[in-house]
C-alpha positions in Angstrom: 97.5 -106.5 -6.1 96.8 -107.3 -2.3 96.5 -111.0 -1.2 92.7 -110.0 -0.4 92.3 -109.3 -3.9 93.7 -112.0 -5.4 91.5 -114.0 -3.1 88.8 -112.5 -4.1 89.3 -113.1 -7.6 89.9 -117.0 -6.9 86.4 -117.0 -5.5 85.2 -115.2 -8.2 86.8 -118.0 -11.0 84.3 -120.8 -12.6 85.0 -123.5 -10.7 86.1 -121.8 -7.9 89.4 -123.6 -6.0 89.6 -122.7 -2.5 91.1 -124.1 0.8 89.2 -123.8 4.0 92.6 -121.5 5.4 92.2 -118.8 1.9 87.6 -119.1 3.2 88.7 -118.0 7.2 91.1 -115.5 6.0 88.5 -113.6 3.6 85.8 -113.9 6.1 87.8 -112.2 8.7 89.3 -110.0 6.7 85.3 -108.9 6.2 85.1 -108.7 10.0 83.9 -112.2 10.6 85.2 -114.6 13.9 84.5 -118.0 14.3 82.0 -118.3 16.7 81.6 -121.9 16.9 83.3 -125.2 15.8 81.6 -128.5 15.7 83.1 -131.4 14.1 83.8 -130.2 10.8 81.4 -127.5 10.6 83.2 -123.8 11.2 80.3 -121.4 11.5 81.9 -117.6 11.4 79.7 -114.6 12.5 80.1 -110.7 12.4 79.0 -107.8 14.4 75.6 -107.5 12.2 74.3 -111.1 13.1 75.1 -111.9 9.1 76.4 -115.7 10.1 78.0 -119.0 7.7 78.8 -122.6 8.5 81.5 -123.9 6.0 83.0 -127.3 6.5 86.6 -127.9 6.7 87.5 -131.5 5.6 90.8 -132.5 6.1 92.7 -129.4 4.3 91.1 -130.1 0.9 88.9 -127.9 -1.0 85.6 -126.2 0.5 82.9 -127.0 -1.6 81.6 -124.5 -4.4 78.6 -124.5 -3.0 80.0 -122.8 0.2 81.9 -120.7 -2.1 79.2 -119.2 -3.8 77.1 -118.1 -0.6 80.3 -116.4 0.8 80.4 -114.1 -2.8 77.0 -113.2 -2.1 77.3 -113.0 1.4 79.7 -110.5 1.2 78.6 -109.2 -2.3 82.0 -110.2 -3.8 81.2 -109.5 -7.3 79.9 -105.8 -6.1 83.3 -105.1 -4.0 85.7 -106.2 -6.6 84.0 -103.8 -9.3 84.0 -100.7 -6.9 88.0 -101.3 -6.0 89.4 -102.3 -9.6 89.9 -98.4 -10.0 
């Protein structure tokens, strides 16, 4: 198992534990760059103008909130099903 897949499957856990490093790597691993960094706020972008602001706060957690619009951002649940075979 890949380290993107076992990332994916962290974001996919109840609560879901993630560090802001584990949220930039997935994102562009899916072809996202950070466009813009203010304060705390990251906001990452990708070539079809689909665009999220997560906050990174001090190395601890990223919120699940932040978690949850990245899965269906990227349609986590969708990819992981489809590449399990």
């Amino acid at each position: 198992m890949s380290k993107l897949e076992k990332l994916i499957e962290q974001f996919l856990r109840e609560p879901p534990e993630v560090r802001f490093d584990d949220v930039e790597y997935l994102l562009t691993s899916f072809s996202f760059e950070e466009k813009r960094s203010k304060g705390s706020h990251h906001t990452f972008r990708n070539a079809e103008g689909l665009k999220i602001t997560v906050p990174k706060k001090g190395g601890k957690m990223v919120k699940g909130v932040y978690i949850q619009q990245i899965v269906k951002l990227l349609n986590l649940e969708n990819w992981n099903n489809e590449n399990a075979d």
